[in-house]
N, C-alpha and C positions, 0 to 999 in steps of 0.2 A: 602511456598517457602523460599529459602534461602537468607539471607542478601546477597545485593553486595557492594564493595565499590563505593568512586566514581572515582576511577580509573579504572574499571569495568564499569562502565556508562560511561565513558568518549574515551572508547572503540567505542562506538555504533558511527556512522554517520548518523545523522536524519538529513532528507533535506526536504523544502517545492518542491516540484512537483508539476505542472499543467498537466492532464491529459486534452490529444491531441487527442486519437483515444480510444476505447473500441470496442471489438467483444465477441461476448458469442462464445465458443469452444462446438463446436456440442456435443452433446452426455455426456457432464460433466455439473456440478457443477462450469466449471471453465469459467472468463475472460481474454482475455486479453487485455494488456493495453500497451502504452504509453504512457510514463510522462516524459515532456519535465523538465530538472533538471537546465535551464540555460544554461550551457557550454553544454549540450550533453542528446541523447533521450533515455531513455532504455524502454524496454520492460519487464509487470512484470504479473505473471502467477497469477491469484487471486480467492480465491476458494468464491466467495461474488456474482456467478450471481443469486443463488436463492433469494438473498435480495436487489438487485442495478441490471438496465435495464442499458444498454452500455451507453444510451443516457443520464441518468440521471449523470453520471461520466464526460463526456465530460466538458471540463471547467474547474471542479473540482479541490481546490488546494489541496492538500493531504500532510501528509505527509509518507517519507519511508525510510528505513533503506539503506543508499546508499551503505555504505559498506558490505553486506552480500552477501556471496558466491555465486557466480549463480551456480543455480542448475534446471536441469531438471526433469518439469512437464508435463507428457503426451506427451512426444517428443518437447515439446517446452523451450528452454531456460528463467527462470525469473531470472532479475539481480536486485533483491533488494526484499524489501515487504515492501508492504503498511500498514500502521499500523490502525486499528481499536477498538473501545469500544466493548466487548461484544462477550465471550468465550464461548467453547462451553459447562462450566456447567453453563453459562448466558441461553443460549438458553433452557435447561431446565425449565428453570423460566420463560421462555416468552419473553427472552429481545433479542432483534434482532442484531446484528451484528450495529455497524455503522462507518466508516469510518472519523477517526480520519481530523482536517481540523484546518484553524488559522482562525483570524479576520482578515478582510482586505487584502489590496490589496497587499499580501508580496511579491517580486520577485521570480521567480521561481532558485530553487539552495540557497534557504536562508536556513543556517545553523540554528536547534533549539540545542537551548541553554539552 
């Protein structure tokens, strides 16, 4: 991969989310979710139900890219993406997917810095 600077990182909007609801989407690979972001809820299309059950997410703080285009998946609108360890030339290797998370009890809509 190519170097970025950090005005290029500084791009990105990474926010702590608490996910509120999860449904597996019939017939896909896909979730979706709800992640309450503090001021406001979105909804975020996530292709992790082969490795995370709805229910295990619930609670969950997560973090996700607030500012990234929503775009549609499968007919469903996702406005952001959750960020995770573990690619897919990871999965190769055995290494599962895990869903990136903080210490502690951050508020939800907390900027990472």
């Amino acid at each position: 991969m190519s170097e970025i600077t950090i005005d290029d990182f500084a791009k990105l909007d990474l926010r702590v989310g608490i996910v509120k609801s999860a449904e597996r989407i019939e017939g896909t690979r896909l979730l979706k979710l709800i992640v309450d972001l503090g001021s406001e809820s979105r909804q975020i299309i996530s292709g992790i139900a082969e490795f995370y059950t709805p229910e295990e997410l619930v609670g969950k703080r997560v973090i996700l890219i607030a500012n990234l285009k929503p775009k549609k998946i499968r007919g469903f609108e996702s406005q952001g993406m959750i960020l995770a360890a573990g690619c897919k030339e990871d999965e190769e290797k055995g290494i599962k997917p895990r869903i990136l998370t903080v210490d502690g009890e951050v508020p939800a809509g907390t900027k990472v810095c």
